[in-house]
N, C-alpha and C positions, 0 to 999 in steps of 0.2 A: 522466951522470945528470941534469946539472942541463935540459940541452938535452932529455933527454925527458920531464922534469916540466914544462917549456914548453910542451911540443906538449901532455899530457893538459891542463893547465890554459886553452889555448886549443882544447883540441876541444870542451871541458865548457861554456864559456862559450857558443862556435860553437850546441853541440845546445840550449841554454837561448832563445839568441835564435832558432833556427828554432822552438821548442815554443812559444815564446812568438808570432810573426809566425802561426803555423799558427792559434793559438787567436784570435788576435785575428779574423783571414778568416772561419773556423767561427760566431764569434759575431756579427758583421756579417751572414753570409749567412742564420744562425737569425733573427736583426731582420727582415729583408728578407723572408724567406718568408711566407705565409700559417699561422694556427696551426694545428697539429694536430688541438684539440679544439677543438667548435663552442661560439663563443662565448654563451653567454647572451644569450637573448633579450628585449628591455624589451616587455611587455603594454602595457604603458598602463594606467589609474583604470579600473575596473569600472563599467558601467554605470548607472544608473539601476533600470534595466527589466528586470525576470526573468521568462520562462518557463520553467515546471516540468512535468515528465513525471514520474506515479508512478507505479510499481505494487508490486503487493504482498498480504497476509492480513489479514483480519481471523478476532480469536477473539473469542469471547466474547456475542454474543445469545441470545438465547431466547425459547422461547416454550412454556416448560412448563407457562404457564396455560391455554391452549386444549386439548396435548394428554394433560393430566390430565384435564380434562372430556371428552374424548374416548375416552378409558378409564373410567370413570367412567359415562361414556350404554352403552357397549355392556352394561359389566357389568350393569348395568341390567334390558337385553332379552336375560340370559341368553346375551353373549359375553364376551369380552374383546378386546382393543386392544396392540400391543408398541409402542412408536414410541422413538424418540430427537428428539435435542434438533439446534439446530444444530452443525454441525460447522466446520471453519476453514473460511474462503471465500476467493476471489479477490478482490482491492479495487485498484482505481485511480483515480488524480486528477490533473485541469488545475489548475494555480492561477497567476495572475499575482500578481506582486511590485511595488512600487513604494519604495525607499529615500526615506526620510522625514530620515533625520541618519545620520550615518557608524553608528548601533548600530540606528536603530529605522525598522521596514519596514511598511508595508500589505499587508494578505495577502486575495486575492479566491479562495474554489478551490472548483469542482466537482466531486466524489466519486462514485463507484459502487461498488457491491459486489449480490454476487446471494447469497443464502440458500436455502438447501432444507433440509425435515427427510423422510422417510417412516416410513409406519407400516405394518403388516398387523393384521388384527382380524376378529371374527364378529362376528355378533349375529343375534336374532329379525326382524323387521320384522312389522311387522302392515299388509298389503297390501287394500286394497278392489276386489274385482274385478268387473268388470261383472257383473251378474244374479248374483253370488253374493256368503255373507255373508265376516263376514272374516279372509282368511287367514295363517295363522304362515306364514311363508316365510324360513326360514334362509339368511341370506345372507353371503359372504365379501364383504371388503373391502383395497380397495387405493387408502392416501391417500398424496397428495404436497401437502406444502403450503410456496410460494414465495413470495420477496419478492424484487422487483426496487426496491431502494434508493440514491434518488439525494437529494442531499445539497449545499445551498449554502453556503459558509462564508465570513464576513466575518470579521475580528480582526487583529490586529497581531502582532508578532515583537517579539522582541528579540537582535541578535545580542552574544555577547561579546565579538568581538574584529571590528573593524572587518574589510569584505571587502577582498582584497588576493590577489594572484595568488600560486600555488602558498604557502597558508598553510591551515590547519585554524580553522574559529570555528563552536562549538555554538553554539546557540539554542533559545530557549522561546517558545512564545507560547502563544495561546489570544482566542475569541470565539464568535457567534452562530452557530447554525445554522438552514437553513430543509428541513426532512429532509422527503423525498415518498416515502414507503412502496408501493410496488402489489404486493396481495397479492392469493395466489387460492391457495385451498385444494381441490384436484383429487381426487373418488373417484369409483374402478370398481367399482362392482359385480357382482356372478355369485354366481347361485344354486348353493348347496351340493352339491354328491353331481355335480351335471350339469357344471360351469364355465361354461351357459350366460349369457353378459350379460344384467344388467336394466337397468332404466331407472329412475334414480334421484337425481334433479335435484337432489332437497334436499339432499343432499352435497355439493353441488359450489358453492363460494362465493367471491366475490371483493370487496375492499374498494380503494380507492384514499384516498390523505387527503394532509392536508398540515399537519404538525406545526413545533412550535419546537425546537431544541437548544443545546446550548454543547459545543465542541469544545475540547481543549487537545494541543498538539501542543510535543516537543522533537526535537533533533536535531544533526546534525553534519556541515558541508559542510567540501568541500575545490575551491578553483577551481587548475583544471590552464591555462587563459589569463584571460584577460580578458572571454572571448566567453562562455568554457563552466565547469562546476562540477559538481559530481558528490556527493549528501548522502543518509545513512541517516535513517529520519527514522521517527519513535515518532509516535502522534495516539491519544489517546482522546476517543470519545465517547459524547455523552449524550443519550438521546433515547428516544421510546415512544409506539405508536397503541396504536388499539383494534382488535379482530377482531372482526364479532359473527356468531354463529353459535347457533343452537338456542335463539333466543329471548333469547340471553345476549351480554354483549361479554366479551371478552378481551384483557388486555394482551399487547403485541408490546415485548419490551424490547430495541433496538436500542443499547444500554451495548456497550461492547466499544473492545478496544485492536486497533489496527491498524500492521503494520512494514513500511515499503518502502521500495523501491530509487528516489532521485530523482536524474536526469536536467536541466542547468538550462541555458537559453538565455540570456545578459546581452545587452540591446540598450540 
């Protein structure tokens, strides 16, 4: 018995020191290999210099001072007018960046957005026609009135948490605007009963201008390297021409909040 408690207590030993040589080879050769997961890669410090791509809606203009008065003229000459107001629009913007201190930036950005409202409406007209006196001529109508709105903005940012590769940091800012409105307010005309077209110039009107604003913009980026960044980003702003039409002017009130998707280059 005792002869075969020998042998188990040197087999025991024997299999301990091969588990043991086995693990130690396994662990050398896990050393040696290349790792399995890819290691983390170092970005480097964020740029200085940012390009920005937006795009995105705006809500919020109006211009129900004009076509109130424009409701208002037909009913006038014995029609009436149905129109709406604007509706959400498509809005985008270039802006270049410049980091001022690790939290606070220069913000330089160009805007666009396009507006349209229509309306349909009658009315009378009183028509002077060659060699005769003057005639009621009931006429339909069909208005379209656009603004193609582009928009300079200067101001500054503030971000809250310094930029830094794959990290989240909101920001506010707010500054100047220089808004250029081109508007044109578009009617067809056609006599009633017939649908034949008239001619009828004095409807059809356009204004160009170039007004002040103050914009305030927040938001929330996230940089995926060093080069690139990717931020949802709120802007309202503030701003108003005039329209004049029928002897009268009309405010155009270009207030409104705007949400888009930004796209960011760091150089």
């Amino acid at each position: 018995m005792t002869e075969v408690s020998e042998i188990g207590v040197f087999m025991k030993r024997y299999m301990s020191a091969v588990a043991i040589i086995l693990l130690a080879m396994l662990t050398a050769d896990a050393g040696a290999s290349p790792p399995r997961f890819k290691q983390k890669k170092y970005f480097g410090p964020i740029p200085y210099n940012t390009l920005s791509v937006s795009v995105g809606f705006i809500d919020g203009p109006s211009a129900e001072f004009l076509t109130d008065h424009l409701n208002l003229w037909t009913k006038a000459r014995g029609g009436r007018e149905t129109s709406e107001d604007f509706s959400t629009s498509p809005f985008a913007k270039v802006s270049y960046q410049r980091q001022l201190s690790p939290n606070h930036f220069f913000s330089s950005t160009v805007c666009f957005s396009y507006l349209d409202l229509s309306s349909l409406g009658d009315y009378v007209a009183i028509v002077d026609l060659p060699d005769t006196n003057d005639v009621n001529l009931p006429l339909d109508i069909d208005r379209t009135f656009k603004v193609y709105l582009f928009s300079v903005d200067i101001g500054f940012l503030y971000y809250f948490v310094p930029p830094e590769v794959r990290r989240f940091s909101p920001f506010v800012g707010g500054g100047f605007a220089a808004v250029i409105p081109l508007a044109r307010l578009e009617t067809e005309s056609f006599i009633s009963g017939t649908g034949e077209a008239f001619d009828n110039p004095g409807e059809t009107v356009s204004r160009n201008s170039f007004e002040a604003g103050l914009h305030t913009i927040f938001g929330m980026v996230y940089y995926i390297t060093n080069r690139y960044s990717a931020a949802l980003e709120g802007r309202y702003q503030m701003a108003q021409s005039k329209f004049y039409h029928h002897n009268a002017n009309f405010v155009i009130d270009y207030a409104g909040f705007t949400l888009g998707l930004a796209l960011n280059y760091h150089f």
